[in-house]
N, CA, C and O atoms as a MOPAC input file, in Angstrom:
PM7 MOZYME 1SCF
protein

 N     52.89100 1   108.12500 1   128.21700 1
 C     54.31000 1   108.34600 1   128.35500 1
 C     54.96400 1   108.14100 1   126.98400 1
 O     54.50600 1   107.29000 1   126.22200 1
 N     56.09800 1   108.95100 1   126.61900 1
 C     56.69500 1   108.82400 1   125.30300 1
 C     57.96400 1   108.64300 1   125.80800 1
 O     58.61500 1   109.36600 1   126.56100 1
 N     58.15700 1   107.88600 1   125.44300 1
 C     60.00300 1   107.51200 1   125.25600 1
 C     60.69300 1   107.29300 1   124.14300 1
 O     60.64500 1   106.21800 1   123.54400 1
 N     61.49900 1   108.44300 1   123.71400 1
 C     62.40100 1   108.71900 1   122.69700 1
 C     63.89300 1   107.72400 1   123.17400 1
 O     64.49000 1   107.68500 1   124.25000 1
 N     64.18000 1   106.89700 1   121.70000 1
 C     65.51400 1   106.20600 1   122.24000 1
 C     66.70100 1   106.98800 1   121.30600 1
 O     66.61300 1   107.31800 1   120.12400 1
 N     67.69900 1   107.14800 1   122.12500 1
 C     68.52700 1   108.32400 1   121.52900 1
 C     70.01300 1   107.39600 1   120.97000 1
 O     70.74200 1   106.67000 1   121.64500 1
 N     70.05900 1   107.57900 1   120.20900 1
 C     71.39600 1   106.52100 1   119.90500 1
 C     72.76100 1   106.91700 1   119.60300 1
 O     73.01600 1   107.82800 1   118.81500 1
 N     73.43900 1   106.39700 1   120.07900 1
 C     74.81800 1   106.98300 1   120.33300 1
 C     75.67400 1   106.82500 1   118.81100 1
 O     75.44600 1   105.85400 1   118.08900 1
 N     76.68900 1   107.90400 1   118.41600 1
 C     77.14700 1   107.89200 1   117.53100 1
 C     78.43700 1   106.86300 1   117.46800 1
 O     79.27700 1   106.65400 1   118.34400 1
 N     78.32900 1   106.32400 1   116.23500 1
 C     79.53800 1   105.16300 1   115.75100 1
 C     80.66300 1   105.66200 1   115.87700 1
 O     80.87400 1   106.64900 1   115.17300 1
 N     81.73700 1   105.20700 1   116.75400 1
 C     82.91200 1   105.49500 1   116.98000 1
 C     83.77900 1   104.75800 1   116.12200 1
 O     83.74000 1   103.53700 1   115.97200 1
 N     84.42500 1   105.41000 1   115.66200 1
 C     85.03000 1   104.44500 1   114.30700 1
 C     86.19200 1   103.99600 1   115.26600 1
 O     86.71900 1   104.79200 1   116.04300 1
 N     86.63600 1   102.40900 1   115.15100 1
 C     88.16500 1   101.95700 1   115.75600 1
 C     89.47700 1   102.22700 1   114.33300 1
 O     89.54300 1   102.01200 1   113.12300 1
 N     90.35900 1   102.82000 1   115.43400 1
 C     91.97200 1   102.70000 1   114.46800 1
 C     92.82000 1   102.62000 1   114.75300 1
 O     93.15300 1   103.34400 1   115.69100 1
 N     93.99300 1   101.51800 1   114.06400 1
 C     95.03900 1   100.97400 1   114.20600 1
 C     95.64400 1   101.87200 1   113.43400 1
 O     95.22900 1   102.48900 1   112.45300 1
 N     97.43200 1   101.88300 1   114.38900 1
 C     98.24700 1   102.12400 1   113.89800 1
 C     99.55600 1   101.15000 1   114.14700 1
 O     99.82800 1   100.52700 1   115.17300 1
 N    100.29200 1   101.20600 1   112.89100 1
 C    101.14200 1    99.91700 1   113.06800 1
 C    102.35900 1   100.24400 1   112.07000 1
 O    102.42400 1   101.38900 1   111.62200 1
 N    103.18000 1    99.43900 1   111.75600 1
 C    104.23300 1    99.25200 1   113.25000 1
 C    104.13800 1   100.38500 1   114.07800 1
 O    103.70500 1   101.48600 1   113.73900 1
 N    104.51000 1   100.09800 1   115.03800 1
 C    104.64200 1   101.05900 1   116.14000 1
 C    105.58700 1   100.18200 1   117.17500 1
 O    105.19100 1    99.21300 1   117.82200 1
 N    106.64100 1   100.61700 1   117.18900 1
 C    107.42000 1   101.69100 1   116.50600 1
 C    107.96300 1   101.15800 1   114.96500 1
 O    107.84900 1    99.99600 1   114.57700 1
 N    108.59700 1   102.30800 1   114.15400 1
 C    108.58100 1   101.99400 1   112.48500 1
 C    109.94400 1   102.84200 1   112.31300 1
 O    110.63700 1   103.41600 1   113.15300 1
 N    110.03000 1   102.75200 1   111.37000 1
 C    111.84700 1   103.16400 1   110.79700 1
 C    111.22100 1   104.23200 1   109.70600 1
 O    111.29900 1   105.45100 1   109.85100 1
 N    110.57300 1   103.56100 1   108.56400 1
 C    110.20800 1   103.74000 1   107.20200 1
 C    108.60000 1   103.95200 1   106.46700 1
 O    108.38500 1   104.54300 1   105.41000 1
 N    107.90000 1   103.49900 1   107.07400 1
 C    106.65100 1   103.59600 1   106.69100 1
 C    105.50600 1   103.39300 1   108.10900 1
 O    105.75600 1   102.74800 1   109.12700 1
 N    104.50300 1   103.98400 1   107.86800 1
 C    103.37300 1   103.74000 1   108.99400 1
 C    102.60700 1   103.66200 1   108.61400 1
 O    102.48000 1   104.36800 1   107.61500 1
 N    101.20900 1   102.64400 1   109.05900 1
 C     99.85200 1   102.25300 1   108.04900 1
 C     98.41600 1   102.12800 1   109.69900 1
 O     98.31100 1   101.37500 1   110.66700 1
 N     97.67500 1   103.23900 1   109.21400 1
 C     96.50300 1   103.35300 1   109.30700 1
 C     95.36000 1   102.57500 1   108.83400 1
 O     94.84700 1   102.57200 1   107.71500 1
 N     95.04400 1   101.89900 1   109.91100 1
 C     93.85700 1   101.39700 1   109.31500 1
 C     92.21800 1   101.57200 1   110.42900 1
 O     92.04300 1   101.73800 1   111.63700 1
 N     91.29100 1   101.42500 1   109.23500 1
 C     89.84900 1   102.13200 1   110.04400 1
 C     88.91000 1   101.32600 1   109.36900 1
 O     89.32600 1   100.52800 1   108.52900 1
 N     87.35300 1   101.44200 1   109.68100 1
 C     86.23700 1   100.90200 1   109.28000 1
 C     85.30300 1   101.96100 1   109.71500 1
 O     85.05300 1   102.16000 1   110.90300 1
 N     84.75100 1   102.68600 1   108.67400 1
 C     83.44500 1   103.52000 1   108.94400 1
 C     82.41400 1   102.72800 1   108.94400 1
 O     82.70500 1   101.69100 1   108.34900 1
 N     81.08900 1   102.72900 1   109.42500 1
 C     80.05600 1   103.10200 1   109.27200 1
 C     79.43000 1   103.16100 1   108.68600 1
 O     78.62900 1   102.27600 1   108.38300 1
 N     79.56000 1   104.96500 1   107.96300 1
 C     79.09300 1   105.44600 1   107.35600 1
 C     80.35500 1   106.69400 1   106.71200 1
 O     81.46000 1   106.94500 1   107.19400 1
 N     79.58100 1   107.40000 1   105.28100 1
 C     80.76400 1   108.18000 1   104.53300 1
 C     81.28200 1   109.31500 1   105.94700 1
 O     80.46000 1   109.71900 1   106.77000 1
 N     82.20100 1   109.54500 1   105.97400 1
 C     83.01100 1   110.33100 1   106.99200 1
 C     84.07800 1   111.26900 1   106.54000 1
 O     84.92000 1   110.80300 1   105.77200 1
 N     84.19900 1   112.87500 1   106.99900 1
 C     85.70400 1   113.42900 1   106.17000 1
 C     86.80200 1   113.24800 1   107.49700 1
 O     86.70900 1   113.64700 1   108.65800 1
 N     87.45400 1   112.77600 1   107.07100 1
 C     88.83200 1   112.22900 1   107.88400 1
 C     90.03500 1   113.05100 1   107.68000 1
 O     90.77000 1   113.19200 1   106.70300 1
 N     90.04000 1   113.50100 1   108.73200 1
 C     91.67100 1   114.47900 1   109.00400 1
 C     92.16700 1   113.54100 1   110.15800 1
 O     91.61000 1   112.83000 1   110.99500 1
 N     93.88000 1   113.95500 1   109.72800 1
 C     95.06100 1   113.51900 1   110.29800 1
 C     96.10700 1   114.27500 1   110.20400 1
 O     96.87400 1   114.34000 1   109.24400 1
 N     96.18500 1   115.17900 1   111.73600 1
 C     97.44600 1   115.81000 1   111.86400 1
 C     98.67400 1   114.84300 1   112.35000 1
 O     98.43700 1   113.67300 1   112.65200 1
 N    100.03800 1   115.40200 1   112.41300 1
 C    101.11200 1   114.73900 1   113.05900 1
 C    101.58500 1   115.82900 1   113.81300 1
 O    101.80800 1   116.86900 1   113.19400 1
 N    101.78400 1   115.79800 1   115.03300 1
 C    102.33100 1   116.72000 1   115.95400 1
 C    103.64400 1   116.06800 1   117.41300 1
 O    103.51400 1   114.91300 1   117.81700 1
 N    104.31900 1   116.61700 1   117.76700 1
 C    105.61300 1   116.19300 1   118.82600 1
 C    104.80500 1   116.15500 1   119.51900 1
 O    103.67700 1   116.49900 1   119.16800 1
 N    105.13000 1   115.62700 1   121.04400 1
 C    104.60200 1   115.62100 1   122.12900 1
 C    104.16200 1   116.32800 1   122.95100 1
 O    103.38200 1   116.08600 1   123.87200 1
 N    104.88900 1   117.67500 1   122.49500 1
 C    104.81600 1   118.88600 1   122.86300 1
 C    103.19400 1   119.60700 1   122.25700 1
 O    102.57900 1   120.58100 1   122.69100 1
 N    103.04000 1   119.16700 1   121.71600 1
 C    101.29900 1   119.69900 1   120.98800 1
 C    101.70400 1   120.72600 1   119.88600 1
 O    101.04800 1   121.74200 1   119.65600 1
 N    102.93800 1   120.34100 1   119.17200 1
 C    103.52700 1   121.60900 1   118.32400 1
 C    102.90400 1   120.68300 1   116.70500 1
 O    103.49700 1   119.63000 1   116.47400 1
 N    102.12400 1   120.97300 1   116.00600 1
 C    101.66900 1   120.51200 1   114.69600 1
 C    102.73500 1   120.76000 1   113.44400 1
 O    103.09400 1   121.83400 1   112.96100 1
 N    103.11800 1   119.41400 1   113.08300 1
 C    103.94800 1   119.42600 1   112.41700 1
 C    103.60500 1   119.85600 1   110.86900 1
 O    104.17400 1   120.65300 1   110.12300 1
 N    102.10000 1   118.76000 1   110.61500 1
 C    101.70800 1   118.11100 1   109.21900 1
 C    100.52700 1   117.88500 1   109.38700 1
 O    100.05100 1   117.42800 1   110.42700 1
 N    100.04400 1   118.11500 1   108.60200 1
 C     98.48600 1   117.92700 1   108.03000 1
 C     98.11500 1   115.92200 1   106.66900 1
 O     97.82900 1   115.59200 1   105.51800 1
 N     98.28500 1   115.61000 1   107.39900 1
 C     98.95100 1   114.20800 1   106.61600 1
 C     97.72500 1   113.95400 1   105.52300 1
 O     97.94900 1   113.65100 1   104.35000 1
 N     96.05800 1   114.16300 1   106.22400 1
 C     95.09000 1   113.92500 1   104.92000 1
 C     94.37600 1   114.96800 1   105.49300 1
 O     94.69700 1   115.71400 1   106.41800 1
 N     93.11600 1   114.91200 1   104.66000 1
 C     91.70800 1   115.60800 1   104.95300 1
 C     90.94900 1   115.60300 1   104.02200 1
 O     90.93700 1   116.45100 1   103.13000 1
 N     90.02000 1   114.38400 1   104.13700 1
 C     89.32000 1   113.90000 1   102.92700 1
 C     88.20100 1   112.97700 1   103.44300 1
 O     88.09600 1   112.34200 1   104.49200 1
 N     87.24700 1   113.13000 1   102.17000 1
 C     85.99900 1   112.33900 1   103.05400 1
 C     86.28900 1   110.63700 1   102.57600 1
 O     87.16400 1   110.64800 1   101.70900 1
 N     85.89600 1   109.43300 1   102.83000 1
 C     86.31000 1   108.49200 1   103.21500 1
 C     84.43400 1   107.83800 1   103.45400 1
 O     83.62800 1   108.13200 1   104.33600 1
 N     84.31100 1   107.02100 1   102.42100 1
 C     83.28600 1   106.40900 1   102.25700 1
 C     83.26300 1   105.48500 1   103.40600 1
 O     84.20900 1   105.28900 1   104.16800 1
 N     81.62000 1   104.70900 1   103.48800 1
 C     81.78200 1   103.31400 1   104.62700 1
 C     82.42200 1   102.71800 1   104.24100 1
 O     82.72000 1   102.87900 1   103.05700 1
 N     83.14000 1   101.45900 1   105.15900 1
 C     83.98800 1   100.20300 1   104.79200 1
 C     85.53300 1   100.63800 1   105.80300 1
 O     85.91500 1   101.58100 1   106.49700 1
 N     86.03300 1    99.34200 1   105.36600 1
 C     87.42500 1    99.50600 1   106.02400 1
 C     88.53000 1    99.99700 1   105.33900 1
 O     88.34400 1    99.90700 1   104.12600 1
 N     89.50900 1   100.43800 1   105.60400 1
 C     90.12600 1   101.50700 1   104.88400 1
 C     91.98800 1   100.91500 1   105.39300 1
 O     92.21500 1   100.01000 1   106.19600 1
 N     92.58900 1   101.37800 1   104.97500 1
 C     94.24500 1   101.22500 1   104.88400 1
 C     95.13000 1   102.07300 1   104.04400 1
 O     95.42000 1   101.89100 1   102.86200 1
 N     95.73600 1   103.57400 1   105.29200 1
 C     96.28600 1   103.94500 1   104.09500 1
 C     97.92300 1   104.28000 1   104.75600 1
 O     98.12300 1   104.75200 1   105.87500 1
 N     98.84200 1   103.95500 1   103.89300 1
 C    100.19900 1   104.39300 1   104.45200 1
 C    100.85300 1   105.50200 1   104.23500 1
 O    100.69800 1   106.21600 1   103.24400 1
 N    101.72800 1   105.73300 1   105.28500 1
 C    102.33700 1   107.11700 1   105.21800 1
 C    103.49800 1   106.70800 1   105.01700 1
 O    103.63500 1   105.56000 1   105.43900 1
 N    104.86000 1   107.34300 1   104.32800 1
 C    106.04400 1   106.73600 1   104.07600 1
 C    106.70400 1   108.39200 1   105.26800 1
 O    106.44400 1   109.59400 1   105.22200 1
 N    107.42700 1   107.70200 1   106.00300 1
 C    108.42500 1   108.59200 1   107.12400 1
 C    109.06200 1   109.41100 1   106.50400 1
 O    109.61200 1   108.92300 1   105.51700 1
 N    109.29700 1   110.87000 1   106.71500 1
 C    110.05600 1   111.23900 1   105.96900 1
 C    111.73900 1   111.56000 1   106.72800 1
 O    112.22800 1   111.78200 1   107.83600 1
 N    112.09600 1   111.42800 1   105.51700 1
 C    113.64400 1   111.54600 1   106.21900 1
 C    113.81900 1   112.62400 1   107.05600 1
 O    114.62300 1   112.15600 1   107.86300 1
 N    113.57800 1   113.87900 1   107.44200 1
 C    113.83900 1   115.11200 1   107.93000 1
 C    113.12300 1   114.81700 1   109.22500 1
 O    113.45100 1   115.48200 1   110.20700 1
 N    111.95700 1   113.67800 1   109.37300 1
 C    111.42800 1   113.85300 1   110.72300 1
 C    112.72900 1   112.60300 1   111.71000 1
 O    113.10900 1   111.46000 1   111.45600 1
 N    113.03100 1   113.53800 1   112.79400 1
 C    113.74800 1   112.78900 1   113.65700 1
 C    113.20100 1   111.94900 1   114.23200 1
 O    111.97400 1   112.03600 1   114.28400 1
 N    114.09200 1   110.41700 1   115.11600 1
 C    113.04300 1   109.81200 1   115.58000 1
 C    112.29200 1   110.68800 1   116.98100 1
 O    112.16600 1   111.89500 1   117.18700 1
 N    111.99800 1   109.81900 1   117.56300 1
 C    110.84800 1   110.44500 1   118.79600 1
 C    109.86800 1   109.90000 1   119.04000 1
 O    109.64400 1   108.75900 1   118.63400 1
 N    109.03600 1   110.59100 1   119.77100 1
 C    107.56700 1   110.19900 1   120.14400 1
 C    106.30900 1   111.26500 1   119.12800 1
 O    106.42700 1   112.45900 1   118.85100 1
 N    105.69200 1   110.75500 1   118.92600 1
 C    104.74600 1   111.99400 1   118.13400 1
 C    103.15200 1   111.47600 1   118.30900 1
 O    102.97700 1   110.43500 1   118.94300 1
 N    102.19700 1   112.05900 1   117.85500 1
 C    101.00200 1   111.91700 1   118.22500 1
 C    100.04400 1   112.21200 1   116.51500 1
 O    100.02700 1   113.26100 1   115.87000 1
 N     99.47500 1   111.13200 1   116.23600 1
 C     98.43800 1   110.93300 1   114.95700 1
 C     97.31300 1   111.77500 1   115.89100 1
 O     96.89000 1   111.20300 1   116.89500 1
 N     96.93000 1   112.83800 1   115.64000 1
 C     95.65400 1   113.00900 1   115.68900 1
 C     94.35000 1   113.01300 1   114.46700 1
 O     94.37400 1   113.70000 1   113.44600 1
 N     93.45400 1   112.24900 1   114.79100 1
 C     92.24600 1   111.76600 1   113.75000 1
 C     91.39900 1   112.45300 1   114.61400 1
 O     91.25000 1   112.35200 1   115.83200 1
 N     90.93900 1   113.07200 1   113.89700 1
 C     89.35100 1   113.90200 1   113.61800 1
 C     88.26100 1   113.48700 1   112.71300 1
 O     88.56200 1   113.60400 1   111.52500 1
 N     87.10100 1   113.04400 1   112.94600 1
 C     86.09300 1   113.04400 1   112.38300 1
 C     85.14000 1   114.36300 1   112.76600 1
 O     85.54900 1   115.22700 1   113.54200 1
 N     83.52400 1   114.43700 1   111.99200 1
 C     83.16200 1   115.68700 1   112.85600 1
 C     82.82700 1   115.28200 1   114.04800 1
 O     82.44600 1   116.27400 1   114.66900 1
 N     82.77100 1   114.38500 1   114.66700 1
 C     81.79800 1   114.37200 1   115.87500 1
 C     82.64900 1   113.45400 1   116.94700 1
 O     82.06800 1   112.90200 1   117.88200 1
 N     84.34300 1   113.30900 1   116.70100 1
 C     85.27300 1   112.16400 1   117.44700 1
 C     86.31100 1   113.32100 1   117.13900 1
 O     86.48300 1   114.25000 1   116.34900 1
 N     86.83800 1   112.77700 1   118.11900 1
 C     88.63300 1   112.94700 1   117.62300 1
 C     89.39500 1   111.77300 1   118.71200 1
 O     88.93200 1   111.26700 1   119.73400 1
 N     90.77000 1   111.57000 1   118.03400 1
 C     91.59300 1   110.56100 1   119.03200 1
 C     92.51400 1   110.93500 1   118.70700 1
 O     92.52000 1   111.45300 1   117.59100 1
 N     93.95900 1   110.88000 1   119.58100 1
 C     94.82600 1   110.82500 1   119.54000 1
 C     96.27800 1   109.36800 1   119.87100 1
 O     96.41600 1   108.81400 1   120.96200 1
 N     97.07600 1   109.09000 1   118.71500 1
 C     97.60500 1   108.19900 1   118.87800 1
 C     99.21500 1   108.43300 1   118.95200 1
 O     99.86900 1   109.26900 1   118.32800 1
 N     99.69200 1   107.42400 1   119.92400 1
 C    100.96600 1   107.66300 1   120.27600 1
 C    101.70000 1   107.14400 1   119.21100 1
 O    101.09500 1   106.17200 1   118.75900 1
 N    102.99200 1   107.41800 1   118.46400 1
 C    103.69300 1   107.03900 1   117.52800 1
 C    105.26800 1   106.97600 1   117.95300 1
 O    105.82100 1   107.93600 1   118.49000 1
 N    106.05500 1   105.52900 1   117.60700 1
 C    107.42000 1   105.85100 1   118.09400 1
 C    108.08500 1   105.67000 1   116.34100 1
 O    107.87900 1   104.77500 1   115.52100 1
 N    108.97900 1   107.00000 1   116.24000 1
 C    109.86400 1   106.75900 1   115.13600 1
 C    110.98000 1   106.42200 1   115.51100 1
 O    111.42000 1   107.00900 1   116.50000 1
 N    111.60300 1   105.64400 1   115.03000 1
 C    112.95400 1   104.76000 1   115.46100 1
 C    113.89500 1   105.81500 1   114.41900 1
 O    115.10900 1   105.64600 1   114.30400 1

């Protein structure tokens, strides 16, 4: 009998914070391993606002901030993070 053990891929965890924020918002993550990391911003509506990064992103833990821009109203909006083999979506309140 052969038994192959199949191992599940590293789900990277990520914070987003403040939540809710006025002025700035900060991402933070811990790879693994090197990873290319995209981050759209889209309304609730699934309408894509912004393309915020898309870049590869070595192992380790990571922290990067976004400064709000004045033209976005407040609301509800959604961080979507993509890796190749994950994606998540996070709820965001702009005050």
């Amino acid at each position: 009998m052969i038994i192959n053990e199949v191992s599940k891929p590293e789900i990277p965890e990520f914070e987003l914070y403040p939540n809710p924020a006025m002025q700035m918002v900060n991402l933070e993550f811990t790879l693994t391993q090197c990873q290319e990391i995209s981050l759209h911003l889209a309304s609730t509506e699934g309408k894509r606002s912004s393309t915020l990064l898309s870049s590869d992103y070595p192992s380790g833990k990571h922290l990067i901030s976004f400064p709000l821009q004045d033209n976005l109203p407040g609301g509800i909006y959604i961080f979507e993070i993509r890796t190749k083999n994950w994606r998540e979506a996070l709820k965001f309140v702009k005050k």
